[in-house]
C-alpha positions as CSV (number, residue, x, y, z in Angstrom):
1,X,-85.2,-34.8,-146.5
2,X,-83.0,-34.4,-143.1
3,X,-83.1,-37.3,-140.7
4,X,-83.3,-36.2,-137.1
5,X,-81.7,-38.4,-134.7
6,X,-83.6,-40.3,-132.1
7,X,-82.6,-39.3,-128.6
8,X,-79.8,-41.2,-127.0
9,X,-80.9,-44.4,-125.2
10,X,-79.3,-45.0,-122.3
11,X,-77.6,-48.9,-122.3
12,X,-77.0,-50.2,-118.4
13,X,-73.8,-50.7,-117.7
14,X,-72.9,-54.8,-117.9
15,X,-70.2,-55.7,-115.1
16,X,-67.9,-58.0,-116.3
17,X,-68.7,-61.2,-114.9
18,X,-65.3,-61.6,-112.5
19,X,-66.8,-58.7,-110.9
20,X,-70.3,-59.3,-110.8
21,X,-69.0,-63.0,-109.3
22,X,-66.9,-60.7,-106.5
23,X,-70.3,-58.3,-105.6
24,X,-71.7,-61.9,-105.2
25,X,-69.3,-63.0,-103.0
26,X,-68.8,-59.8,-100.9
27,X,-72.8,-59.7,-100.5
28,X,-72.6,-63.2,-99.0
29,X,-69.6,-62.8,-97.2
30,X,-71.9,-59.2,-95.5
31,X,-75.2,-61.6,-95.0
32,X,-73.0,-64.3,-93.0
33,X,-71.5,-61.6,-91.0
34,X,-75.4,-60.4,-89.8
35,X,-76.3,-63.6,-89.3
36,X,-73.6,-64.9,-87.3
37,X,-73.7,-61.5,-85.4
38,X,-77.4,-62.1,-84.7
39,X,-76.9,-65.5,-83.4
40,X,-74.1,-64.3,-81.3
41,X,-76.1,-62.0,-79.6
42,X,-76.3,-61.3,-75.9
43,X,-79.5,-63.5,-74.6
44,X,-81.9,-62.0,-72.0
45,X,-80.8,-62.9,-68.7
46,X,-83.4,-62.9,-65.2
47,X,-81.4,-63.7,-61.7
48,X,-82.0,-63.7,-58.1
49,X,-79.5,-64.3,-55.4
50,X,-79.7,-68.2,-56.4
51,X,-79.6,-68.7,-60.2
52,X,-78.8,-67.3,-62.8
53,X,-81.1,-68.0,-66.5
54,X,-80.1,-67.1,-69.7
55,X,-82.7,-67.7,-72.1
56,X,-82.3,-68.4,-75.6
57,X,-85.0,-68.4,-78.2
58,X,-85.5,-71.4,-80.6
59,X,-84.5,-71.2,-84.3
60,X,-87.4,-72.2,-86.0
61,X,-90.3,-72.6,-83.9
62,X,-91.7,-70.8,-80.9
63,X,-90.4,-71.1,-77.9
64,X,-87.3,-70.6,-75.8
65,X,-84.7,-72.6,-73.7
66,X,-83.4,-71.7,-70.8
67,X,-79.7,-72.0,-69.5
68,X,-79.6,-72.4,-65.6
69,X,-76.6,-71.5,-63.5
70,X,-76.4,-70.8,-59.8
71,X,-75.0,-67.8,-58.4
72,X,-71.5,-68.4,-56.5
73,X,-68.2,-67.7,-56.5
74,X,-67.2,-69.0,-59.8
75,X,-70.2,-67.5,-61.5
76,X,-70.1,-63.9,-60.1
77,X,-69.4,-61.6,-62.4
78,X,-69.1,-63.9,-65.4
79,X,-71.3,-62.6,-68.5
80,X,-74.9,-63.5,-69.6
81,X,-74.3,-66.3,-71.6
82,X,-76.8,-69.8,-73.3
83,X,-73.6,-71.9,-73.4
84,X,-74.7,-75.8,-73.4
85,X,-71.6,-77.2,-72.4
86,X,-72.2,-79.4,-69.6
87,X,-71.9,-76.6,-66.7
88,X,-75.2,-75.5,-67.1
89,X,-79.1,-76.9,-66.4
90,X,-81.0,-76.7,-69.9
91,X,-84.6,-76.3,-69.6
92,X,-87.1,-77.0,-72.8
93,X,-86.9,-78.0,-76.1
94,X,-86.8,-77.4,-79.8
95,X,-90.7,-78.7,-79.7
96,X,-91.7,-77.5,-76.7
97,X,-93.3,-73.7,-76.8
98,X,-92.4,-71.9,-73.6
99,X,-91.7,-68.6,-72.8
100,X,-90.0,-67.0,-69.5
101,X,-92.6,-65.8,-67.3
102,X,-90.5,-65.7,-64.0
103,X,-88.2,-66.7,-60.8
104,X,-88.9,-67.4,-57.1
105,X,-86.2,-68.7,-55.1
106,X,-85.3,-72.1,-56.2
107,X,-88.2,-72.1,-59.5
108,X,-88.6,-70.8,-62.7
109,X,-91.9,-70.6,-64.1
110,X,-92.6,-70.1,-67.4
111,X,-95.9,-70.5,-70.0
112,X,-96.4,-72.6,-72.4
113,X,-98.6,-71.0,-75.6
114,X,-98.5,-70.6,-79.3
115,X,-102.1,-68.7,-79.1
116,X,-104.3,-66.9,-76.7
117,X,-104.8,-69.7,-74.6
118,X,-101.7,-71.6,-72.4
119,X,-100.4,-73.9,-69.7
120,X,-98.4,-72.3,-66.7
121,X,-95.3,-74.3,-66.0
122,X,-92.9,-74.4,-63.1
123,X,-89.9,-76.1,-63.3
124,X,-86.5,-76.6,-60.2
125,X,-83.8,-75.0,-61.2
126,X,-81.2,-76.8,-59.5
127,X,-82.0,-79.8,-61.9
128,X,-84.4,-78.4,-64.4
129,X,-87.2,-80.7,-63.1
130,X,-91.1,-80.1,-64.3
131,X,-93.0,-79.8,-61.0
132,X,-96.2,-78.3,-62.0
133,X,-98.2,-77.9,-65.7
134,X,-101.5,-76.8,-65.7
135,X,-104.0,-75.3,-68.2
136,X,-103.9,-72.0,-66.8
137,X,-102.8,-68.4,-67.5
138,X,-103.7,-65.7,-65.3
139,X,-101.1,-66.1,-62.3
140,X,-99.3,-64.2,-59.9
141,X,-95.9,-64.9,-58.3
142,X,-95.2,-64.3,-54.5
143,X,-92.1,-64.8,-52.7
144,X,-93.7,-68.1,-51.4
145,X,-96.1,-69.6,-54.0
146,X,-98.1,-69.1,-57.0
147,X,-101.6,-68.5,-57.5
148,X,-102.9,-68.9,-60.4
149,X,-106.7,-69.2,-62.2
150,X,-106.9,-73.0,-63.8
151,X,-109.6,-73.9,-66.3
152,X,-111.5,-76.7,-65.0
153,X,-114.6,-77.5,-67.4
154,X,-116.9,-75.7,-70.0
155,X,-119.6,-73.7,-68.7
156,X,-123.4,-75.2,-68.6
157,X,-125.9,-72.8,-70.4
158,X,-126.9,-70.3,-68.1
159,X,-123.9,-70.6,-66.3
160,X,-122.6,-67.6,-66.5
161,X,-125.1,-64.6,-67.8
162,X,-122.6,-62.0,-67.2
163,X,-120.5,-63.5,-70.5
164,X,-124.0,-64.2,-72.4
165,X,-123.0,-61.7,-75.4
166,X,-118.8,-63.0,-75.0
167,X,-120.6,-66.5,-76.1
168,X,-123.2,-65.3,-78.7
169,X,-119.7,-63.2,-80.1
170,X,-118.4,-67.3,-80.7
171,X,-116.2,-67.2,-77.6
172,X,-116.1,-70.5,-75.2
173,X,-117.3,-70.1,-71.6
174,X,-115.5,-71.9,-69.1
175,X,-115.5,-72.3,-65.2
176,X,-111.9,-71.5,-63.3
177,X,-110.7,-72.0,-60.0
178,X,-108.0,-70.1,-58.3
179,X,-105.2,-72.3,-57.1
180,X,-102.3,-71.5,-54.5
181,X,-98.8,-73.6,-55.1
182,X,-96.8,-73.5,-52.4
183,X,-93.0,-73.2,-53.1
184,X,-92.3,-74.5,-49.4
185,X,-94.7,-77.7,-49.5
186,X,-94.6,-78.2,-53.4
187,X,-98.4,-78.6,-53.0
188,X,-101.1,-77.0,-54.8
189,X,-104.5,-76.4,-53.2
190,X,-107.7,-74.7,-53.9
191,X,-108.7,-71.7,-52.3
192,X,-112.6,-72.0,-52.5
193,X,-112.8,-69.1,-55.5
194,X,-114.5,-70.0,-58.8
195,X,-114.8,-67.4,-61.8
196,X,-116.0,-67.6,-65.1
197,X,-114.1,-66.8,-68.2
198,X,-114.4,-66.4,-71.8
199,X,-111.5,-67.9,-74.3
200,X,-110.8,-68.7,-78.0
């Protein structure tokens, strides 16, 4: 009786442990490089003729910061950079979710949200003051002020029939009234409109 040989098995090759120690090294040595790169990235910048606002998203939670600088002769033509050194205005925090929303003139205004429903926020650049935060959302930015739709108080039943099936779908009903803050006066004042809105 012939014996047949059993087909060749291939065995996977076994670095030698030096090397295998060296891939290790280089792989780390290639992740450091991406991450570093990644954190040194350029941050998205938003300026008028006034300020200048770098703004830098946090590193573990949502959010961003924001770097204020004004726009003058020892600024011009410097690049976009978050640099917390002392020359710049820092607005927010590590615990604080905001997000840029825009500029007018001397104020940035930004939201403040980690789901569907936020606060609108408007802080002075020039020393990175709060001086308006109110549950609010919709908004629109003029040259002069902001006017914005604040939620004031659920919605009585009957209320509001136009968002009868919004509320049987498990939505909230609530009434809004459109605000106007003034960038001149730094007061915010009703303007008389009421709305009704659905939210989560």
């Amino acid at each position: 009786m012939s014996c047949t040989p059993s087909p060749c098995r291939h065995q996977p090759r076994r670095e030698p442990m030096a090397r295998r120690g060296l891939i290790c090294l280089t792989a780390a040595a290639l992740l450091g490089t991406v991450v570093a790169t990644t954190a040194a990235a350029e941050p998205d910048c938003h300026a008028n003729d006034r300020y200048r606002v770098a703004v830098q998203p946090h590193q573990s939670t949502p959010g961003e910061r924001f770097a204020v600088v004004p726009v003058n002769a020892a600024t011009q033509g410097l690049p976009c950079r978050f640099e917390d050194d002392g020359n710049a205005v820092i607005i927010g925090s590590d615990d604080d979710p905001l997000w840029f929303a825009g500029l007018s003139g001397d104020y940035l205004v930004a939201t403040r949200s980690t789901g569907p429903e936020g606060d609108l926020v408007v802080f002075q650049l020039e020393s990175g003051e709060k001086i308006l935060d109110r549950p609010a959302g919709d908004f629109s930015l003029e040259d002069d002020a902001l006017s914005f739709w604040q939620r004031q108080r659920p919605a009585v039943t009957g209320e509001c029939p136009a968002l009868a099936e919004d509320e049987k779908a498990g939505l909230s009903i609530v009434i809004e009234t459109q605000i106007r803050f003034d960038f001149v006066t730094l007061t915010p004042q009703e303007t008389g409109e009421i709305r009704c809105a659905a939210v989560q």
